[in-house]
Every structure is written in C-alpha cells, then in structure tokens.
C-alpha positions in Angstrom: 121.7 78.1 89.5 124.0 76.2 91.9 124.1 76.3 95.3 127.2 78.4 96.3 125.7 81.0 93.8 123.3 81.7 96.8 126.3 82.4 99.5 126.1 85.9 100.4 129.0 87.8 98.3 130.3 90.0 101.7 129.6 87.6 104.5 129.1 89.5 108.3 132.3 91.1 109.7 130.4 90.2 113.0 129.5 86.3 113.7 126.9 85.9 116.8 127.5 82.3 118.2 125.4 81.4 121.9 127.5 78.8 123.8 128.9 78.4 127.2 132.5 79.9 128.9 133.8 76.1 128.2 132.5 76.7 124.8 133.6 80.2 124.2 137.4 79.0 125.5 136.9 76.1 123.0 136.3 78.6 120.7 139.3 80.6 121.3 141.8 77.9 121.8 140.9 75.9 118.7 139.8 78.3 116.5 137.2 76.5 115.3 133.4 76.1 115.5 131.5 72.8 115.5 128.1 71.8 114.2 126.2 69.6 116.4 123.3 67.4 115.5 120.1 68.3 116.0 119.2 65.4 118.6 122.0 67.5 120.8 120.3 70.8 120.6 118.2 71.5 124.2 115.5 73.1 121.7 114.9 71.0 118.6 112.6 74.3 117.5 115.7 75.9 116.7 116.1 73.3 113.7 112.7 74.2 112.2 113.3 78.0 113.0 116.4 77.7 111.4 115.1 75.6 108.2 112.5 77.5 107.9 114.4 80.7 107.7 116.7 79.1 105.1 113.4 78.0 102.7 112.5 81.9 102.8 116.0 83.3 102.2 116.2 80.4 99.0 112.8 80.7 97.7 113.5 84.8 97.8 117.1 84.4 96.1 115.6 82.3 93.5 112.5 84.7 92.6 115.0 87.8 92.4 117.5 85.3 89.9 114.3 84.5 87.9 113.2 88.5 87.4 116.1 89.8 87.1 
C-alpha cells in the first residue's frame, strides 16, 4: 500500500485552522497556509497529540486494507 492510498478520497469542505488576526489576514492575502516546526509551537503536546492521532488513523486504515 503506498502512502497517498491512505489520503482521504473526499477531503472536508470545512478546514478548522487556530491562528491569530495577523495570521488569519496572512491567510487571506496569500492564500496559503504554512507549517511551522515543532520547536515553534507554544505547546509541543500538540506534536504527540497530533502523531499519535495519525498512528491510530494508519494502524486502522491498514487493518480495514488487510480484511477487506
């Protein structure tokens, strides 16, 4: 199985991003999201929630490809 086999097929019509008013205008002006690193974050929990999160949703994608 490769990787982009486990992107969602119909991805959210809605996209929930927290940020600031600078960021939102960013945002809006540019178009564009960016990334940052982790070491930016001001809760480097959010990194393990997140990873964590992502293992789950993986290990429970490949089980259903392996069944079914």
């Amino acid at each position: 199985m490769k990787l982009e086999d486990l992107k969602p097929q119909n991805p959210p019509q809605i996209l929930y991003h927290y940020t600031s008013q600078e960021g939102l205008m960013g945002i809006i002006t540019e178009r564009c999201i960016w990334a940052s690193k982790i070491h930016y974050l001001n809760d480097s929990e959010e990194f393990s929630i997140a990873l964590d999160l992502a293992g789950r949703e993986l290990k429970k994608r490949l089980e259903a490809e392996r069944e079914g």
